[in-house]
C-alpha positions as CSV (number, residue, x, y, z in Angstrom):
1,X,0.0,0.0,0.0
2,X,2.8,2.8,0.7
3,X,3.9,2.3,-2.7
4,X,0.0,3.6,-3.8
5,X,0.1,6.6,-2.1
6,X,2.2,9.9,-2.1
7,X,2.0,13.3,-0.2
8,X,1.2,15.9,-2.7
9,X,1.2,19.9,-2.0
10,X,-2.7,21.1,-2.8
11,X,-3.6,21.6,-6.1
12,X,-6.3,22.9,-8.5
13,X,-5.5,19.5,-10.4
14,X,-7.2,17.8,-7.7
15,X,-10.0,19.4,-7.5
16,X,-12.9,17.0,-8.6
17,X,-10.9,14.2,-5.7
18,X,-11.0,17.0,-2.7
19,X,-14.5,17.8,-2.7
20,X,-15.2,14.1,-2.8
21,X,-12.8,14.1,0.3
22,X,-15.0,16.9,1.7
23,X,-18.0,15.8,0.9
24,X,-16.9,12.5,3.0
25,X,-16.3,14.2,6.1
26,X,-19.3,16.3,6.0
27,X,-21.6,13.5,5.4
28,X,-20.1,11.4,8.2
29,X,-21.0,14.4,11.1
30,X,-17.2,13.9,12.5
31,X,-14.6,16.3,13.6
32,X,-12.6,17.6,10.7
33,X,-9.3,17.0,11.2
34,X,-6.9,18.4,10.7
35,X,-8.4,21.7,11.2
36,X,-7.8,23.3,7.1
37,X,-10.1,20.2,5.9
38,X,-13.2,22.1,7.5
39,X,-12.1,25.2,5.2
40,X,-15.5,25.6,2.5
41,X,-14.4,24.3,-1.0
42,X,-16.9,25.7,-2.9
43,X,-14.6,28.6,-4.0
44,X,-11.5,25.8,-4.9
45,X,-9.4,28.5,-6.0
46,X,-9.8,30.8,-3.0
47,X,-9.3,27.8,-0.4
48,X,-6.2,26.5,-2.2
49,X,-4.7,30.4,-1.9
50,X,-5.8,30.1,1.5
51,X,-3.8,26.7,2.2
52,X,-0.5,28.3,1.0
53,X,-1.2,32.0,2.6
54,X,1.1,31.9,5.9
55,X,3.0,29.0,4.9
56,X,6.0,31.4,5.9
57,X,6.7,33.5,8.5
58,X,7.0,36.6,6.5
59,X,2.9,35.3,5.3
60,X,1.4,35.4,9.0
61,X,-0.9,38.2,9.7
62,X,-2.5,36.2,12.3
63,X,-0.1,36.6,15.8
64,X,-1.7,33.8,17.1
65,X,-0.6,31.7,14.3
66,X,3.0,29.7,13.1
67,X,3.9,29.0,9.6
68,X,1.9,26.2,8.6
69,X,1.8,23.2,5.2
70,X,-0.4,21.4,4.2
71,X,-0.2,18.3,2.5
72,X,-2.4,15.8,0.7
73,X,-2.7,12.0,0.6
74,X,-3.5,10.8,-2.5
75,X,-3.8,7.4,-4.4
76,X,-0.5,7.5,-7.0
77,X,-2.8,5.7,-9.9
78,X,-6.3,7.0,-9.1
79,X,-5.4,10.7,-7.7
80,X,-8.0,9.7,-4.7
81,X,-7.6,12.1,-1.4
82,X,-7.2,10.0,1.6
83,X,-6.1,12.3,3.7
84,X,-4.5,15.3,4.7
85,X,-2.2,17.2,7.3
86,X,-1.2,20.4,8.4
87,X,2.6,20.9,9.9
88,X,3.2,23.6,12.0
89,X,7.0,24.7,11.4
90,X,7.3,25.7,14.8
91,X,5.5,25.9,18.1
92,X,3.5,28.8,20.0
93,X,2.2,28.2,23.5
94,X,-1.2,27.1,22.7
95,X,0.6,24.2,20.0
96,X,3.2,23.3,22.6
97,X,0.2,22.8,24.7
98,X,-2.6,20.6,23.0
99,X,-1.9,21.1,18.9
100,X,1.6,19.8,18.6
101,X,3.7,19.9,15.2
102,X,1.4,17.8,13.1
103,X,-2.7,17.4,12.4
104,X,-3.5,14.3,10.5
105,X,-6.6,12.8,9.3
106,X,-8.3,9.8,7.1
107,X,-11.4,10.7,5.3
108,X,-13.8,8.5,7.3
109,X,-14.8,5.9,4.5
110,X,-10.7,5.0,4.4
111,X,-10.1,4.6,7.9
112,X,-8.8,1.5,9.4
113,X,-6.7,0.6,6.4
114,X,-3.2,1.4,7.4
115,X,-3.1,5.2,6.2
116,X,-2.6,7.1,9.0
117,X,0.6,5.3,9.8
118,X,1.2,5.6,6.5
119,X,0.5,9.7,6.2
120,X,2.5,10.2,9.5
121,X,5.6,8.0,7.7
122,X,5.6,10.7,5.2
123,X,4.8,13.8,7.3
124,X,7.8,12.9,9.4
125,X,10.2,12.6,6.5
126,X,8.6,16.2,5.4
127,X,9.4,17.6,8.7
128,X,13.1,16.3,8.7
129,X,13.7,17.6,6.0
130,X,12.5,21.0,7.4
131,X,15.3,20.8,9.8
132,X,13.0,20.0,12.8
133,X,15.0,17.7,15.1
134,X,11.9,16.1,17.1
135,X,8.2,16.9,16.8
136,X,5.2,16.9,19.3
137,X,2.2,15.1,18.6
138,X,-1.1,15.2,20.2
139,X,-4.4,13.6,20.6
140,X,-7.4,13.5,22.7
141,X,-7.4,11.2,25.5
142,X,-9.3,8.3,24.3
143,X,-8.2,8.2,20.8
144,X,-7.3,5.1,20.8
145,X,-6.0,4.4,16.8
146,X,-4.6,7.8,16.6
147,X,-3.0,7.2,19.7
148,X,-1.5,3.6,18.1
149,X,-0.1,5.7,15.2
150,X,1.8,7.8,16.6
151,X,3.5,5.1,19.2
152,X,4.1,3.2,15.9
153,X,5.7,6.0,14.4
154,X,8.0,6.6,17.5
155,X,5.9,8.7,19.7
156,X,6.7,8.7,23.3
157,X,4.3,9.7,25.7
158,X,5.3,13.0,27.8
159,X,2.5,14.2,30.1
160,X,-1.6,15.2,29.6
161,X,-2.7,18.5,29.1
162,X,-6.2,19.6,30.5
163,X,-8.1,22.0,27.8
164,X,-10.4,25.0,29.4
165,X,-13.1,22.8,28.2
166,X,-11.9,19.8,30.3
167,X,-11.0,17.9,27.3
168,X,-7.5,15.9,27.9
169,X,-5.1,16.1,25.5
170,X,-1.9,13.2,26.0
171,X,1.0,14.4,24.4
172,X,3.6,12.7,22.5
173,X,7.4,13.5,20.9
174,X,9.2,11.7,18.1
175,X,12.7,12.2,17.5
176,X,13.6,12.5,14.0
C-alpha cells in the first residue's frame, strides 16, 4: 500500500478528488481533522490560496498563528484524497500545549486501512527535512488508533494536558 500513495502539496488539479474528500467528512458528522479540511471548497481557488497563505513567517498576519503546510494524501494511480495534514513549522504556546507539530486525518470511509501510519511515515520525513530535530504530537485522551499511530511511528508519551473545556489532551514526541 505505501507504494500507492504519495504526499502531494494542494492543487487545482485535484480538485474534482478533494470535494469528494469533503463531501466525506461532512456527510459522516465527524470532527474535521486536521483543522484546514473544514475550510469551504466551494470557491476551490480561494481555499487553495488560503492553504499556501502563511506557509512562511514573512505570510502570517494572524499573531496567534505559526507558519503552517499542508499536504495531501493521495492514491498515486487513481489521484484519490485519503487524507490530509497540516505541519506547523514551529511551536507557540497554545501548540506546545494541545496542537503539537502535526494534524493528521483519514477521510472517514478509508479509515482502518493502514493510512494514517502511512501519512505520518511521510509527514515525518517532510518535517526532517525542514530541519525540525523532534516533533510533538497530540491527541485527545481516548483516541485510541490515533494514539496507536503515533507510538508506531516513534511517539513517546510526555505528560496530559487539561483544555479549558476539560477535554484531555496526552502528548507525545518523536525524534527525527
Amino acid at each position: 500500500m505505501s507504494n500507492s500513495v504519495e504526499l502531494v502539496k494542494p492543487s487545482v488539479e485535484y480538485k474534482d478528488e478533494y470535494m469528494s474528500f469533503y463531501k466525506d467528512w461532512k456527510s459522516s458528522e465527524q470532527d474535521i481533522t486536521p483543522w484546514v479540511v473544514e475550510k469551504d471548497p466551494s470557491d476551490f481557488n480561494a481555499m487553495i490560496d488560503f492553504l499556501y497563505s502563511e506557509d512562511t513567517e514573512e505570510k502570517i498576519t494572524n499573531l496567534g498563528f505559526v507558519p503552517h503546510s499542508t499536504y495531501w494524501l493521495i492514491d498515486k494511480y487513481s489521484k484519490k484524497v485519503i487524507g490530509a495534514v497540516n505541519i506547523r513549522h514551529k511551536l507557540n504556546a497554545k501548540l506546545h500545549d494541545c496542537g503539537g507539530h502535526i494534524g493528521y486525518g483519514i477521510r472517514p470511509s478509508e479509515r482502518r486501512k493502514g493510512y494514517a501510519f502511512i501519512l505520518l511515515a511521510l509527514t515525518l520525513e517532510i518535517t526532517k527535512n525542514m530541519g525540525l530535530n523532534k516533533v510533538l504530537l497530540v491527541c485527545d485522551n481516548g483516541n485510541i488508533a490515533s494514539e496507536k499511530t503515533i507510538i508506531k511511528n516513534g511517539g513517546q508519551f510526555e505528560s496530559e494536558f487539561i483544555e479549558e473545556s476539560g477535554n484531555v489532551v496526552r502528548r507525545f514526541w518523536i525524534q527525527l
